[in-house]
C-alpha positions in Angstrom: -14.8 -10.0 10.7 -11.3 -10.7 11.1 -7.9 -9.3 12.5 -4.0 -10.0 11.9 -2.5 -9.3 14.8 1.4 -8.7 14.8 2.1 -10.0 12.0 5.5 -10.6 10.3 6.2 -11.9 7.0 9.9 -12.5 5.8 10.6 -14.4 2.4 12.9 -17.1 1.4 15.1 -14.2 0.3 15.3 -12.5 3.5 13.1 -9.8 2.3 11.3 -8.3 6.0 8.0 -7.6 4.2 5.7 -7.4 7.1 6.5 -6.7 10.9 4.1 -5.9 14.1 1.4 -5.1 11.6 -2.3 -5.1 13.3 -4.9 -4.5 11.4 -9.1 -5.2 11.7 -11.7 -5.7 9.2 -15.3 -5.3 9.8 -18.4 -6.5 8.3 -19.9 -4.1 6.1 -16.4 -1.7 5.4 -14.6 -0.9 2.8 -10.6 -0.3 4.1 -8.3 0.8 1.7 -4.4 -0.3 2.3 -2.4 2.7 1.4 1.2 2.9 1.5 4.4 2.9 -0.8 5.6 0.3 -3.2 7.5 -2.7 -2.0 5.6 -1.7 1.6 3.3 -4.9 2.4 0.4 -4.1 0.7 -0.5 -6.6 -1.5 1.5 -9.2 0.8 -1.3 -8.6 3.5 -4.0 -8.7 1.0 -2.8 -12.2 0.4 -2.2 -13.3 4.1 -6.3 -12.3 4.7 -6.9 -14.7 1.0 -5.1 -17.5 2.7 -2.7 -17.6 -0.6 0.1 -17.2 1.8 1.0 -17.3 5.6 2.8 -15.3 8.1 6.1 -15.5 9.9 5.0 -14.6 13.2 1.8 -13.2 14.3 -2.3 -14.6 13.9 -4.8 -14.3 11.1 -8.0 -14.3 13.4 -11.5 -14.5 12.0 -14.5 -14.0 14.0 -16.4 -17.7 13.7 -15.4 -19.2 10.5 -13.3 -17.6 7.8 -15.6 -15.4 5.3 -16.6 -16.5 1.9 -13.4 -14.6 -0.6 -13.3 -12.9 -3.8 -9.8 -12.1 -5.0 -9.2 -9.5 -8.0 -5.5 -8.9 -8.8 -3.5 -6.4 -10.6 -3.8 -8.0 -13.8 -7.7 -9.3 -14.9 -5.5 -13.0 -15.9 -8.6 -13.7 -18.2 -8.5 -17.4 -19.8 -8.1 -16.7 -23.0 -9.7 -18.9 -24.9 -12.2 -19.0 -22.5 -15.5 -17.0 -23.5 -16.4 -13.5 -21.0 -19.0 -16.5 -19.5 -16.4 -19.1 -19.3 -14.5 -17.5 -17.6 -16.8 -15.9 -15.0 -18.1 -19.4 -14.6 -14.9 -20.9 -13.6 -14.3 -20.7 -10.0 -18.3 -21.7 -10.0 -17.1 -25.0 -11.8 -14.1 -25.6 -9.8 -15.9 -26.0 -6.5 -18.9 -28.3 -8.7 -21.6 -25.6 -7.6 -25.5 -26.2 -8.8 -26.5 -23.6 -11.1 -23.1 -22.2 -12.6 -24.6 -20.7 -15.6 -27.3 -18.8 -14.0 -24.9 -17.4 -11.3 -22.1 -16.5 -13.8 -24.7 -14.3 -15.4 -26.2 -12.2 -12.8 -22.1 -11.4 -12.3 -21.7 -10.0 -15.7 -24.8 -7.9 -15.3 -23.7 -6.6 -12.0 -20.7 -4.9 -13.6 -22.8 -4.2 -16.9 -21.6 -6.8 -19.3 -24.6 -8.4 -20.3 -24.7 -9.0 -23.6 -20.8 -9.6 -23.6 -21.1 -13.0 -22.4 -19.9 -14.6 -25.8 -16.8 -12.0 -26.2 -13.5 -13.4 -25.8 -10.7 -11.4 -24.1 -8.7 -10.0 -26.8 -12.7 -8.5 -27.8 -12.6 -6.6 -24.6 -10.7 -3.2 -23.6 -9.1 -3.1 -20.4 -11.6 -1.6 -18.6 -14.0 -4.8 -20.0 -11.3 -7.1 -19.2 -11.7 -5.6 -15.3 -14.6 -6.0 -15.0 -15.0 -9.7 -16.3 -11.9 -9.8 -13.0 -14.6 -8.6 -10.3 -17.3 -10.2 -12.2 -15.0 -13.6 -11.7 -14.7 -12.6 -8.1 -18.4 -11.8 -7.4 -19.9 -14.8 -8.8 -19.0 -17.3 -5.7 -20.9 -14.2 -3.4 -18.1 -13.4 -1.6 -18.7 -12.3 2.0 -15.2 -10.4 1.4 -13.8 -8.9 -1.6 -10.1 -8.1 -2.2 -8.5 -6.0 -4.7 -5.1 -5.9 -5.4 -4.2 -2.3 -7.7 -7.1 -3.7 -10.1 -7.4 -0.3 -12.0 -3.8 1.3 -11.3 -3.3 0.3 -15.5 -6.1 1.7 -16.6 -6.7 5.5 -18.0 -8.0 8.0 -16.0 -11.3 8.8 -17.0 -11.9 4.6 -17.2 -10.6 4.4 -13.2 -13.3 7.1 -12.2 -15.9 5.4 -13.9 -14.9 2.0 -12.6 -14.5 3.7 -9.0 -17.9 4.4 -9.6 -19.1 1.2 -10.5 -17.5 -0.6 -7.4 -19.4 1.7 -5.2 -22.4 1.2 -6.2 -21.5 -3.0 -6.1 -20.5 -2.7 -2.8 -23.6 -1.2 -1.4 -26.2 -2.9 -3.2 -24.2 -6.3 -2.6 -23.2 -5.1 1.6 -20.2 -6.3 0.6 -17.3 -5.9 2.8 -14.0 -4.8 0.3 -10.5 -4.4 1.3 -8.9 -2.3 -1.4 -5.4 -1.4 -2.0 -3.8 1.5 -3.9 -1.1 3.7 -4.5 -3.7 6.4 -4.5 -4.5 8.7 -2.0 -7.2 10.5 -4.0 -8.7 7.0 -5.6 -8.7 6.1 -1.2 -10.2 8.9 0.0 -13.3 8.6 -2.4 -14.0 4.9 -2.0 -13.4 4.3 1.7 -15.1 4.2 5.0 -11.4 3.9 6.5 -7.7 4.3 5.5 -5.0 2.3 6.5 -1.7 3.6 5.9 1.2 2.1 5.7 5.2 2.5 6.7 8.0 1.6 3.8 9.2 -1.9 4.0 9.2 -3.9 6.3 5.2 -2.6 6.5 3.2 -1.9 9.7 -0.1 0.4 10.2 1.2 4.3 10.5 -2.4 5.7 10.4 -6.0 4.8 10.6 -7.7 7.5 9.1 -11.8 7.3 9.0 -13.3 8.9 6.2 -17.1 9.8 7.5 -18.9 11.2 3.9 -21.9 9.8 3.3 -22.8 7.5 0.5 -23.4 7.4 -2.3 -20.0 9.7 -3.6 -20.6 11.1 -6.6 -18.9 13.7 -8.7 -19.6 16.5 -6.3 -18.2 15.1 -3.4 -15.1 14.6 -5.6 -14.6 18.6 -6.0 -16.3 19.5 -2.5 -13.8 21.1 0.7 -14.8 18.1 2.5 -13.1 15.7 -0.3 -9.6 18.3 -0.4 -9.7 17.8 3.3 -9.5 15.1 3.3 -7.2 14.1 0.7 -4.5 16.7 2.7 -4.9 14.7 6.0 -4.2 11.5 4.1 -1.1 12.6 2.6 -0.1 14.2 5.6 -0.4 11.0 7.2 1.6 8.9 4.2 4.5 11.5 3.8 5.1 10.7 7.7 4.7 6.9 7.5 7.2 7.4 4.6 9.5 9.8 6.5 
């Protein structure tokens, strides 16, 4: 679907964020970008969004660029916007037909009907995420990105959201690129791994992770899950090192 190929990124500042990174996305994957903070991550997630562009190197897409849906770290809800106003947005932005019918069958994709008429400050966290990927979802993205999107949430509300965007991504044949801090959160959402070398960032590892779908709590506590989980840290303590 689409490729950076050597890519550098340095900042007004002088800040070396990126250099020599290669990466690939294909249709249909879901690629977690792994690494520690202040390595790239999020920097390449915007490259692939167009929101910023590189130094040196290409962004290639295979024909033209895929349809995008962006979730960031934060849900950065309207708020005084309704849970449907503010799904509806992006919809109204680009003047589509049929906003209001669209912006719904988002919010009942990530199980928020009903909600349509909360406000933000209504919402938990976990709502308030959800409203985020809703957001995303509702221009049917070819390509989703997420940026951290459940890093500030609690535990048992990340599994069940990890959960949630599985189940979106294969009823949807979505294809996500997903970054994390996570090695355990990686390991059960992906197809692949990328992981990533400390600042200035570059791909240490490309580690495919071949469990069948659908995941579920028992792959979660299997040997095949710990396994894993081991070769993936393995991987990240020497891209760190």
């Amino acid at each position: 679907m689409v490729r950076l190929e050597r890519i550098g990124k340095t900042f007004a500042n002088g800040t070396v964020a990126l250099d020599g990174l290669d990466m690939a996305l294909r249709p249909g994957e879901f690629v977690s970008l792994l690494g520690p903070s202040g390595c790239g991550k999020s920097t390449a997630l915007r490259l692939l969004a167009g929101l910023s562009e590189p130094s040196t190197g290409t962004v290639r897409w295979s024909g033209a660029p895929a349809r995008l849906g962006f979730v960031f770290q934060e849900p950065t809800l309207m708020p005084w916007r309704t849970v449907l106003g503010n799904v509806r947005l992006p919809l109204q932005l680009i003047r589509a037909p049929g906003a209001d019918p669209a912006a719904r069958a988002a919010i009942a994709r990530v199980g928020l009907a009903g909600f349509e008429r909360s406000y933000p400050r209504q919402l938990s966290g976990g709502m308030k995420m959800r409203v985020s990927i809703a957001r995303a979802l509702a221009t049917a993205p070819d390509l989703l990105l997420l940026d951290e999107p459940f890093a500030a949430l609690d535990e048992i509300t990340r599994l069940r959201l990890n959960d949630d965007l599985l189940a979106l991504w294969a009823a949807a044949r979505l294809t996500i690129a997903f970054v994390t801090h996570s090695v355990f959160e990686s390991v059960y959402l992906s197809t692949r791994i990328l992981v990533m070398t400390g600042r200035p960032g570059r791909i240490a590892a490309d580690i495919p992770i071949d469990a069948p779908h659908p995941r579920d709590e028992a792959f979660r506590t299997s040997p095949a899950y710990n396994a894993h989980c081991r070769q993936v840290s393995a991987a990240l303590k020497a891209a760190m090192a």
